[in-house]
C-alpha positions in Angstrom: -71.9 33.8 12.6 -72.9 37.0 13.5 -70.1 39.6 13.7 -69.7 41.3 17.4 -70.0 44.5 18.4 -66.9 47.0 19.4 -63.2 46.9 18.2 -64.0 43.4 17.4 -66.7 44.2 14.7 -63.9 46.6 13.6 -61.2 44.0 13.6 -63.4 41.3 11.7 -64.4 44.1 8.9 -60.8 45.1 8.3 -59.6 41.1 8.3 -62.6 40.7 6.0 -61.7 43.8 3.9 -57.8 42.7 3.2 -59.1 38.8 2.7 -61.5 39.6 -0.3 -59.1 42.8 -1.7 -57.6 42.8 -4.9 -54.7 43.6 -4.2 -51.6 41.1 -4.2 -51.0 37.8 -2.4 -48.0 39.1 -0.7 -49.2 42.2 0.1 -52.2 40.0 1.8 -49.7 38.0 3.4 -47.8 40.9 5.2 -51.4 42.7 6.0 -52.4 39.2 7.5 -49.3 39.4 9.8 -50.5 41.9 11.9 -53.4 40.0 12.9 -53.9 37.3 15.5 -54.5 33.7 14.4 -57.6 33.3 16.8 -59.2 36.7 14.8 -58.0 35.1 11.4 -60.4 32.2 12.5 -63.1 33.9 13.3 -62.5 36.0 9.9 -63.0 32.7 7.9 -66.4 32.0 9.4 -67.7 35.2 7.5 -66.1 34.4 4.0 -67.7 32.0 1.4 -65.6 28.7 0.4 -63.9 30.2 -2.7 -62.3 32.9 -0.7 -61.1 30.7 1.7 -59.0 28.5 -0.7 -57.9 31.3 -1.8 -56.5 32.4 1.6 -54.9 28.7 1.9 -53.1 29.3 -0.5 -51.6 32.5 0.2 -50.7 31.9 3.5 -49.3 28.2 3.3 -49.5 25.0 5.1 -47.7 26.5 8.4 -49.6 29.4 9.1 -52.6 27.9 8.2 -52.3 25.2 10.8 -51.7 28.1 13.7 -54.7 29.6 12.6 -57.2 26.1 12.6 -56.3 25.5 15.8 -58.2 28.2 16.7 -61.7 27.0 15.2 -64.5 25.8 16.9 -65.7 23.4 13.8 -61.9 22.9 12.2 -63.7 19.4 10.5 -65.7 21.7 8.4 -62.7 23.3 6.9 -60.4 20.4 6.9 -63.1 18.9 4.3 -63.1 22.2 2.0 -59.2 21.0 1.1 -58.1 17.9 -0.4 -56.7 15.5 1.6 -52.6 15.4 1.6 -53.1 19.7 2.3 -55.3 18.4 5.2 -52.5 16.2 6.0 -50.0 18.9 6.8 -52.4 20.8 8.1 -52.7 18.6 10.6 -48.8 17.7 10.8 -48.1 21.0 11.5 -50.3 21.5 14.1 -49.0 20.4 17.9 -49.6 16.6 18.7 -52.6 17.1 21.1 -54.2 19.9 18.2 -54.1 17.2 16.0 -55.6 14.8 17.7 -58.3 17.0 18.2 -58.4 17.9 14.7 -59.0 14.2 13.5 -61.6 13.9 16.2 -63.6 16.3 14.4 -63.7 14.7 10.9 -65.6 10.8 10.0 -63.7 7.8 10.2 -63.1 7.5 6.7 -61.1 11.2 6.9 -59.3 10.2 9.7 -58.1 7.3 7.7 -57.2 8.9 4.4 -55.9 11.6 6.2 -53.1 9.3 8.6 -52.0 7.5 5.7 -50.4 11.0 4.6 -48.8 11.7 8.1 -45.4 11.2 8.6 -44.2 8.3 10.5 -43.2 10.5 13.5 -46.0 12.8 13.8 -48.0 9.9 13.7 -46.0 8.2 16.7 -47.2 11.3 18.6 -50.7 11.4 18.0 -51.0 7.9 18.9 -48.8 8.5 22.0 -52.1 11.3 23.3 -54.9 9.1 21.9 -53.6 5.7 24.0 -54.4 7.5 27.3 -57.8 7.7 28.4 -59.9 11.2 28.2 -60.4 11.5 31.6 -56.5 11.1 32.1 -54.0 13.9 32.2 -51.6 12.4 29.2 -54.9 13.1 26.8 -54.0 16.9 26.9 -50.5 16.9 26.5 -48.7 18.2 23.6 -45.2 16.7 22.8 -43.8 20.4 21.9 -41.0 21.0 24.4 -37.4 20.7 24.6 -35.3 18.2 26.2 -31.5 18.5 26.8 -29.4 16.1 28.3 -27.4 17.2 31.6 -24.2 16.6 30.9 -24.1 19.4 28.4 -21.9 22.5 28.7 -24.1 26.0 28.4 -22.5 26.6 24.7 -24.1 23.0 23.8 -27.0 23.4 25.7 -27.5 26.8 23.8 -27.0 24.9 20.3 -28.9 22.1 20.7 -32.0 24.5 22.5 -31.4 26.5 19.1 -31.5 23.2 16.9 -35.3 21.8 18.6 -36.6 25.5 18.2 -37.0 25.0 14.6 -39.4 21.9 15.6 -40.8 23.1 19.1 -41.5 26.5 19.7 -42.4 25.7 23.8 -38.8 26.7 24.4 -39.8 28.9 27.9 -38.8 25.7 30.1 -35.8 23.7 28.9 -36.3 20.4 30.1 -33.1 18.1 31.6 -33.0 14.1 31.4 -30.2 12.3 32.7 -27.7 9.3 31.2 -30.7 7.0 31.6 -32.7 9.0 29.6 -34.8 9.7 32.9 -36.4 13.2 33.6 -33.8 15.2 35.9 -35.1 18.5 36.3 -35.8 22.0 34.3 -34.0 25.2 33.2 -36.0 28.5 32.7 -34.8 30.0 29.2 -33.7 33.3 30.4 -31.4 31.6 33.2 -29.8 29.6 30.2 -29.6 32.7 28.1 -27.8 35.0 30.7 -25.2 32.0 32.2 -22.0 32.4 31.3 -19.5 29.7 28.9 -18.3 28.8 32.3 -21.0 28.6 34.1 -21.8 24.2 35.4 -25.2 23.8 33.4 -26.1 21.4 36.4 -26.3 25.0 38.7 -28.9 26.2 36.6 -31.3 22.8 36.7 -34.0 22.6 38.9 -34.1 19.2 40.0 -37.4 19.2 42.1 -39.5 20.9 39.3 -42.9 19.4 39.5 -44.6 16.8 37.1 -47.5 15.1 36.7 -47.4 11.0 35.8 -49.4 10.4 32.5 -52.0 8.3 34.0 -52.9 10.5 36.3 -56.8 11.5 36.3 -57.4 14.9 35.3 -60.1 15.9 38.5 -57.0 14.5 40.2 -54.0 16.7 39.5 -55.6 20.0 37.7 -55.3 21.7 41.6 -51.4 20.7 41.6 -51.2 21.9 37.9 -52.7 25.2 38.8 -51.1 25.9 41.8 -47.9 25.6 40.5 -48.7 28.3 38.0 -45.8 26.8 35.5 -45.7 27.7 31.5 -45.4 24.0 31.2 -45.4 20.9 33.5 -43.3 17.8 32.4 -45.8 14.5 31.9 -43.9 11.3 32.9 -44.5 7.7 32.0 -44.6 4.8 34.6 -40.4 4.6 34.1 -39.8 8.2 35.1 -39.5 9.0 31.2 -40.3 12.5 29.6 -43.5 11.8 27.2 -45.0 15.2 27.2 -46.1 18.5 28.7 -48.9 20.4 29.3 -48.6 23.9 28.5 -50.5 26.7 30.3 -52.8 27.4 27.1 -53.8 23.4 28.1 -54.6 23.7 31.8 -57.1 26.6 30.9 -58.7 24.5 27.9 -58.8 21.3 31.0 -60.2 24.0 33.6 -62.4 25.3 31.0 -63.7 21.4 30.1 -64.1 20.2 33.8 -66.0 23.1 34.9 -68.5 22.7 31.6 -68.5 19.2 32.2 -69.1 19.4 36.0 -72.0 22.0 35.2 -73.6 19.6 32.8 -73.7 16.6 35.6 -75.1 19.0 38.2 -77.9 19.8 36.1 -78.6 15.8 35.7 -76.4 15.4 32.8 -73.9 12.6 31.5 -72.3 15.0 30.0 -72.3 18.4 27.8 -74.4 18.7 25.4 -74.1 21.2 22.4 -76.6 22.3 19.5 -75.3 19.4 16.8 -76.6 16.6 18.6 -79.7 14.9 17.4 -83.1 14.1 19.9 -82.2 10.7 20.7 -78.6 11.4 21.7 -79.8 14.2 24.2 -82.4 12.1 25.4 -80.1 9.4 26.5 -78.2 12.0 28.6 -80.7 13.6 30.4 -83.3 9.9 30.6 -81.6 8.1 33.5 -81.5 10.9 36.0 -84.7 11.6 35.1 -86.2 8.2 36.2 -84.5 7.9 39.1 -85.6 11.6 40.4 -89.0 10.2 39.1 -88.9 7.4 41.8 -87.6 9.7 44.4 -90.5 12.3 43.9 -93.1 9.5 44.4 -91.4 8.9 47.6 -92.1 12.6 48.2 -95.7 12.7 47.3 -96.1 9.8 49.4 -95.0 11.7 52.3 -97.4 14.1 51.7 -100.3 11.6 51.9 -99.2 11.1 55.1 -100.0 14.5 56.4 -103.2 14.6 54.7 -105.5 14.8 58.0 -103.0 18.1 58.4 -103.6 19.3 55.1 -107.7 18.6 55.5 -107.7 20.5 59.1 -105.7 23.5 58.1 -106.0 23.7 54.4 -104.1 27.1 54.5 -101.0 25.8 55.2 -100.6 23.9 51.7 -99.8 27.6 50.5 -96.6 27.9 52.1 -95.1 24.5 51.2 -93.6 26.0 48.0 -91.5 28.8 50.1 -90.6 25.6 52.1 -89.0 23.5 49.7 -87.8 26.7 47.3 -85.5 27.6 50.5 -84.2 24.0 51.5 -83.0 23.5 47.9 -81.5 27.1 47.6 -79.4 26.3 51.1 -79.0 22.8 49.8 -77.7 23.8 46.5 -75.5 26.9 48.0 -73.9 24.2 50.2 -73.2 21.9 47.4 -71.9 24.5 45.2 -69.0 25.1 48.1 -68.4 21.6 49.0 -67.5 20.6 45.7 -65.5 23.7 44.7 -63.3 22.9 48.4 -63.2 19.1 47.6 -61.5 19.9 44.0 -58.1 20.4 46.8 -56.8 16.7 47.1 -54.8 18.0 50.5 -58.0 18.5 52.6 -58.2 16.8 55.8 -60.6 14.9 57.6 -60.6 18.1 60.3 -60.9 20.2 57.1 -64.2 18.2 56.1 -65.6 18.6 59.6 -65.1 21.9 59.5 -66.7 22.8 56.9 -69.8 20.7 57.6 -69.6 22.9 61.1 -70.0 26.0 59.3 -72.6 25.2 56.6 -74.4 24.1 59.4 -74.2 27.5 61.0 -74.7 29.1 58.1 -78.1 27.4 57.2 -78.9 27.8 60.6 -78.5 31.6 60.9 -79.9 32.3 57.7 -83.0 30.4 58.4 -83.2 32.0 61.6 -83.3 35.6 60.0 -85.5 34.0 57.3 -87.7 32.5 59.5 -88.1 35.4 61.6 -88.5 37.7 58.8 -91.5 35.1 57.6 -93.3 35.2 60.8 -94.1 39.1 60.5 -94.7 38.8 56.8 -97.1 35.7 56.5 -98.6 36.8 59.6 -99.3 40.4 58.6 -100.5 38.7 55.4 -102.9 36.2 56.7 -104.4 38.9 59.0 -104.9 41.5 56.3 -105.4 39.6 53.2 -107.3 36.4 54.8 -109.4 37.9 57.7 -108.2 35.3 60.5 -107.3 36.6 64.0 -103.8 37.5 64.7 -103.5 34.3 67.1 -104.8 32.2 64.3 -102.3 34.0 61.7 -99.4 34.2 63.5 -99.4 30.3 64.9 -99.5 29.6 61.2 -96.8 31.6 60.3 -94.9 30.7 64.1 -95.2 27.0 62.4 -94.1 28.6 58.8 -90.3 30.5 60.4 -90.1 27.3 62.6 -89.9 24.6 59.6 -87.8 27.0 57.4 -85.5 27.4 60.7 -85.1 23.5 60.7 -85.4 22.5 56.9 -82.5 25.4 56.3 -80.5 23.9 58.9 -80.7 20.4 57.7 -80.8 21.3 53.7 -76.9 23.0 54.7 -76.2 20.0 55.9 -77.0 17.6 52.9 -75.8 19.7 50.7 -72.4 19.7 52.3 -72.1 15.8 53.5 -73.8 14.1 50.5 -71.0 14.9 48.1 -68.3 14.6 50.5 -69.8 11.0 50.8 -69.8 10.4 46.8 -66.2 11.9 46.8 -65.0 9.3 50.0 -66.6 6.5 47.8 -64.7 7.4 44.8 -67.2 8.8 42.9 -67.4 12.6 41.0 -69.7 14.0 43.1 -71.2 16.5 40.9 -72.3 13.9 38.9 -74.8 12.7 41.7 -75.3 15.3 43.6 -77.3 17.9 42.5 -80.2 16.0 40.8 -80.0 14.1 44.3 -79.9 16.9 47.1 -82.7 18.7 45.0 -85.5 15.6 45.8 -83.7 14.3 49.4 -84.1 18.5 50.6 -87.7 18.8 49.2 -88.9 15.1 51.2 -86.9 17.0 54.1 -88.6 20.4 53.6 -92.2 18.7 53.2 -91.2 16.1 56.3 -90.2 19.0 58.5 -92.8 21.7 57.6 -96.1 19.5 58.2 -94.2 17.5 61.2 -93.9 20.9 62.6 -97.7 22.0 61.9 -98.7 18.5 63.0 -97.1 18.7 66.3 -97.5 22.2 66.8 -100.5 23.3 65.4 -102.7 20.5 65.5 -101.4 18.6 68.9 -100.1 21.7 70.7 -102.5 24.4 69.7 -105.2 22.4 68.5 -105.4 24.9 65.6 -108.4 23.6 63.1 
C-alpha cells in the first residue's frame, strides 16, 4: 500500500514510528491509545509480519479485534497467528464482523477456527449466516441491550450496566415484554436523567420502528434510512428480538447496494475486484454480452433496411454516431433517475406517471434545443467544409435536429418505463436495464434517424 498524502501520510509515519520504536510495550500501548483503530489498520499494511506479532501481542486479543474489523483483507492476518488467538479474535469481534471475518479465510480455517469458539458466540454467528445475503438479518449484529418492561429505572439502570460489559451498542435500550416479545425502545440519556420514581413504561417508545429479519435488503434500506436511528431492532417471524442493525451497518448496506447496483448497470452479475482470476470475470460479464450480441444484430439489420438511403445520400451515414451517442445519453440519464426514485417502496402509480410525464418533457426539450442547435452547426458545416448548397446542407441537417428531436424524446421514455417495468415484474431493475436501454435506444436512434431521411429527404425533397 502506498502511504497517502496530507495529515494522513503524517498520521501513518507517526503510527509507524511508535510500532517499530524501542521503547516499551506499555509505553506502545498507551501511545497506541491515541490513535483510531481504522488508522491502526492501515498502519499494519506498511509493517513486515514480525512486527506485527509483535504488536498482537502488546495490545491483546480485545483491542486487536476492534482494530481487524477495520481491514480490507483481515484473512491475510488472521493466518499470520495461530489458530485459538485467531479464535478470540474473532470472538471478540461483533457477531456480523465475525462472520465476515470467517468468510474471508479457506474452509479448512473456518473449521479449525469454530471448533475454538465458544458455544454462544457461535450461536450468533450461525443466527447471521442462516439468513440469506440479500436479506436484511445478514447485516445484523447481535450487540444491543434488551431490558424487560416491568423493571423499575434503578433495575433498569443495573441490568443496562451489567450487558455493557458484553455489548457496547448501549445508545438505544431495547424493551421486550412478559412474552419475551419486542415492546418498544428507550434512548440512553432519557434513562440516565429519569428519576427512581419515574414508571420506566413512560420512557418506552412503543412504536419504535423495526425491520422483520427476512426482509430483502433493496426492500427496507429506504425505511432504515429514513428513520435516521443509531440502531433498528431486527425481529423474527414471532415478533422476537434477534438483532439490530447499527448505523455503522446501514452505510456498509448503502455502500454494497450502490457498488453492486453499479456493477449490474454496467452488464455485470455482480462486483468484481482485482483477486479474481480470468475465468471468474468472464463468467460475469459473458451472458450480457451475448445477449447484447443478438440485439446488435437486430440493429445492423435495421440498417440494411435503409440501405437504398444510405447509397442515395451517402453523407448522412456521418451523423448516425451523434444520433445514437445522444439517444443513449437521454436514455441513460433517464434510467439513472428512475431507478434512484424507484429505491422509495411508497411511490404511487400517479407518482410513476408522473415521472414518465416529465422525462418525456425533458428529452423532448432538450432535443429540441439540441436539435436546433444541430441544424445551424451541421448545416454551416456541410456548406463550408463539403461545398454543397445551403438548401442541400441544411435539408440534411433539417433531417439531422428532426431525428435527434424524436430519438431524444423516445430514448427519455425507455429509459424511464423499461425499469419501472422490470421493477412491476419483480425484478432489480438495474440488473437489466442498462446493458438493455443501451441497444433498444440505438435500434430507436438508427430507426428514427433514416425513417426521418427516408421520408423526408428522399420522398419529400427528393434529395439524391
Amino acid at each position: 500500500m502506498q502511504i497517502k498524502n496530507g495529515k494522513k501520510e503524517t498520521v501513518l509515519q507517526e503510527l509507524i514510528a511508535i510500532i517499530t520504536s524501542n521503547v516499551s510495550e506499555q509505553e506502545i500501548r498507551e501511545k497506541l491509545d491515541d490513535y483510531h483503530e481504522n488508522d491502526i489498520a492501515e498502519a499494519l499494511e506498511n509493517l513486515q509480519k514480525p512486527e506485527r506479532e509483535r504488536l498482537y501481542s502488546i495490545l491483546g486479543v480485545e483491542k486487536v479485534s476492534e482494530i481487524f474489523t477495520f481491514l480490507d483483507d483481515i484473512g491475510t492476518y488472521l493466518e499470520e497467528v495461530e489458530p485459538r488467538l485467531a479464535a478470540d479474535i474473532i470472538e471478540n469481534m461483533d457477531a456480523d464482523d465475525a462472520v465476515d471475518a470467517l468468510d474471508e479465510v479457506d474452509s479448512n480455517m473456518q473449521e479449525q477456527l469454530i471448533q475454538y469458539i465458544t458455544k454462544e458466540a457461535k450461536e450468533d454467528i450461525e443466527l447471521i449466516r442462516s439468513h440469506d445475503e440479500d436479506e436484511i438479518g445478514s447485516q445484523m449484529t447481535t450487540n444491543y441491550i434488551e431490558i424487560g418492561r416491568d423493571l423499575t429505572i434503578r433495575q433498569a439502570m443495573k441490568t443496562l450496566i451489567g450487558q455493557a460489559e458484553e455489548n457496547d451498542n448501549i445508545s438505544t435500550i431495547f424493551v421486550k415484554d412478559e412474552n419475551s416479545k419486542f415492546y418498544g425502545a428507550i434512548d440512553l440519556k432519557d434513562l440516565i436523567c429519569a428519576r427512581d420514581y419515574v414508571e420506566l413504561e413512560s420512557l418506552i417508545s412503543t412504536s419504535f420502528p423495526f425491520v422483520r429479519a427476512s426482509e430483502k435488503i433493496d426492500e427496507c434500506i429506504e425505511r432504515l434510512k429514513d428513520y435516521a436511528e443509531d440502531s433498528i431492532p431486527v425481529l423474527d417471524d414471532t415478533d422476537t428480538l434477534i438483532g439490530v442493525i447499527t448505523s455503522h451497518d446501514i452505510v456498509e448496506v448503502v455502500d454494497d447496494e450502490l457498488g453492486d447496483d453499479y456493477a449490474k448497470l454496467a452488464g455485470l452479475t455482480a462486483e468484481e475486484d482485482l483477486n479474481e482470476t480470468l475465468p471468474q470475470s468472464m463468467k460475469k460479464r459473458l451472458p450480457w454480452l451475448i445477449v447484447l450480441l443478438a440485439l446488435g444484430l437486430v440493429v445492423s439489420s435495421v440498417v440494411g433496411m435503409f440501405e437504398k438511403v444510405v447509397s442515395q445520400i451517402a453523407l448522412i451515414i456521418c451523423f448516425q454516431s451523434l444520433i445514437l451517442d445522444m439517444a443513449g445519453n437521454v436514455g441513460t440519464q433517464s434510467l439513472a433517475v428512475t431507478i434512484r426514485v424507484l429505491m422509495d417502496e411508497r411511490l404511487t402509480g400517479k407518482d410513476k406517471a408522473n415521472l414518465v410525464w416529465k422525462e418525456i418533457r425533458v428529452g423532448f426539450i432538450n432535443g429540441l434545443l439540441l436539435g436546433c442547435l444541430s441544424i445551424l452547426c451541421i448545416g454551416g458545416y456541410i456548406c463550408l467544409f463539403k461545398g454543397k448548397s445551403a438548401m442541400y446542407a441544411f435539408s440534411i441537417s433539417g433531417c439531422v435536429g428532426v431525428a435527434l428531436i424524436v430519438a431524444m424524446t423516445i430514448s427519455s421514455f425507455v429509459g424511464t418505463i423499461i425499469p419501472m417495468f422490470f421493477h412491476k415484474i419483480k425484478i432489480d431493475p438495474a440488473v437489466a436495464s442498462g446493458p438493455l436501454i443501451t441497444t433498444i435506444n440505438d435500434l430507436v436512434a438508427v430507426i428514427t434517424y433514416y425513417g426521418v431521411a427516408w421520408a423526408l429527404l428522399i420522398n419529400v425533397l427528393q434529395l439524391t
